[in-house]
C-alpha positions as CSV (number, residue, x, y, z in Angstrom):
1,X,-0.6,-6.9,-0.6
2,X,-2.6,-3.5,0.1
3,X,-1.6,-0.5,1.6
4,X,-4.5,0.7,3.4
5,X,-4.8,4.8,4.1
6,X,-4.6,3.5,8.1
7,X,-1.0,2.9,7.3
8,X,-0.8,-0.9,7.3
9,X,-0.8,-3.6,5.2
10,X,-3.5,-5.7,4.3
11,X,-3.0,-9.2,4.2
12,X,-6.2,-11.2,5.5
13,X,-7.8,-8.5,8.0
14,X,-11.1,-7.8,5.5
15,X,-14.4,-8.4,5.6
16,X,-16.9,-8.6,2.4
17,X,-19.5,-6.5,1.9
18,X,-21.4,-5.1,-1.4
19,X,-21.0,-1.4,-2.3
20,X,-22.5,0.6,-5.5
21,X,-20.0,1.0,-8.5
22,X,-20.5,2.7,-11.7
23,X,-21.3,-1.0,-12.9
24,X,-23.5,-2.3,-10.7
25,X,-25.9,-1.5,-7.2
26,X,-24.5,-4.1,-5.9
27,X,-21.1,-5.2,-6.1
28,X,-18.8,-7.3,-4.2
29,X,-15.9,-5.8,-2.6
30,X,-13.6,-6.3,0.6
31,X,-12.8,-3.9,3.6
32,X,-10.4,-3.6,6.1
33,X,-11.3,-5.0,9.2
34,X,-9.3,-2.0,11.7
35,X,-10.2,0.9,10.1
36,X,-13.3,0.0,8.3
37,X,-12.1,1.1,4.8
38,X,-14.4,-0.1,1.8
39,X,-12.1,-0.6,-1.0
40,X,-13.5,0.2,-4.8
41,X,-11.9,-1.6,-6.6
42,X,-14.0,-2.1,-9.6
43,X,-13.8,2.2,-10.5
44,X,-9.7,2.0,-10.0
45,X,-10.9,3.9,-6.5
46,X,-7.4,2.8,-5.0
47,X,-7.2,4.8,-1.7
48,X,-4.0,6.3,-1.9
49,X,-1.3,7.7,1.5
50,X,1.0,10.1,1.5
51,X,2.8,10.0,4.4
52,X,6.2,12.0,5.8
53,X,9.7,9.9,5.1
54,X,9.8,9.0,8.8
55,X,6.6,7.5,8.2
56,X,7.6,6.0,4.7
57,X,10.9,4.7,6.5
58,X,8.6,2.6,9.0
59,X,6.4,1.4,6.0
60,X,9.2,0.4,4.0
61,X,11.0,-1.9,7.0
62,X,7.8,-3.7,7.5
63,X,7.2,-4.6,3.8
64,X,11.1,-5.3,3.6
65,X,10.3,-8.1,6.7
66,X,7.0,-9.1,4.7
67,X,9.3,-10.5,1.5
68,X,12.3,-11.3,3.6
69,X,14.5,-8.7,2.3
70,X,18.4,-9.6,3.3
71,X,20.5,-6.8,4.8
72,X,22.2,-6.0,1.1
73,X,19.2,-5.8,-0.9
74,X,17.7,-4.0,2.1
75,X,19.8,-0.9,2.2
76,X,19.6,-0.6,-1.7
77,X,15.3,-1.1,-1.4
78,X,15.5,1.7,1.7
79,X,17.6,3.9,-0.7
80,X,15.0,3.1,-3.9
81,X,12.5,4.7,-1.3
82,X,14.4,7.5,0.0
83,X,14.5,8.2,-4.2
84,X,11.0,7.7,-5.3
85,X,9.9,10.0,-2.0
86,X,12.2,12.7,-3.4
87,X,10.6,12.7,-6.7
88,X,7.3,14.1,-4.8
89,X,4.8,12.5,-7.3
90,X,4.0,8.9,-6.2
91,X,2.0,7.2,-3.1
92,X,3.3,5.4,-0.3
93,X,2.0,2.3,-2.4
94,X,3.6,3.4,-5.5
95,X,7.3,4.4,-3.9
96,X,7.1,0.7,-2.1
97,X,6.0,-1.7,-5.0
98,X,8.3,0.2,-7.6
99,X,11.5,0.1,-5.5
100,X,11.0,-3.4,-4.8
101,X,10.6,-3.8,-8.6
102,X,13.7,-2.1,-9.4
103,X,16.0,-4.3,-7.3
């Protein structure tokens, strides 16, 4: 699953297309079909959102419903985020996949 900078999550909205990497001219990559994003994924480009915790909040309850979080792990996943976010150092990416790691 990818966080895209557009705020949602990527999960069969892409389209291919070749872009030039420090490799190659001409390498195959994916893009996000709403937004238009062209990921790098060969340079460890990741784009990367920072977004308020209202925002984060909203993030976090839709990648909760994604792996079918129930209502106990839930509040302790929410309050993983709320933590991470405090700390001030990690994308929205980050704070999501490490909370849900921790749980």
């Amino acid at each position: 699953m990818i966080l895209c900078e557009c705020g949602e999550f990527i999960e069969g909205e892409t389209f291919k297309d070749y872009i030039q990497t420090s490799a190659n001219p001409s390498t195959s990559t994916i893009g996000h079909k709403k937004c238009g994003l062209i990921f790098n994924f060969f340079d460890n480009k990741m784009p990367k959102r920072y977004s308020s915790r209202k925002e984060l909040k909203s993030l976090a309850m839709r990648f909760a419903e994604k792996n079918n979080l129930d209502q106990n792990t839930l509040g302790k996943f929410l309050l993983e985020v709320d933590r991470l976010k405090s700390l001030g150092k990690l994308s929205d990416g980050d704070i999501l996949l490490t909370a849900y790691r921790r749980l």
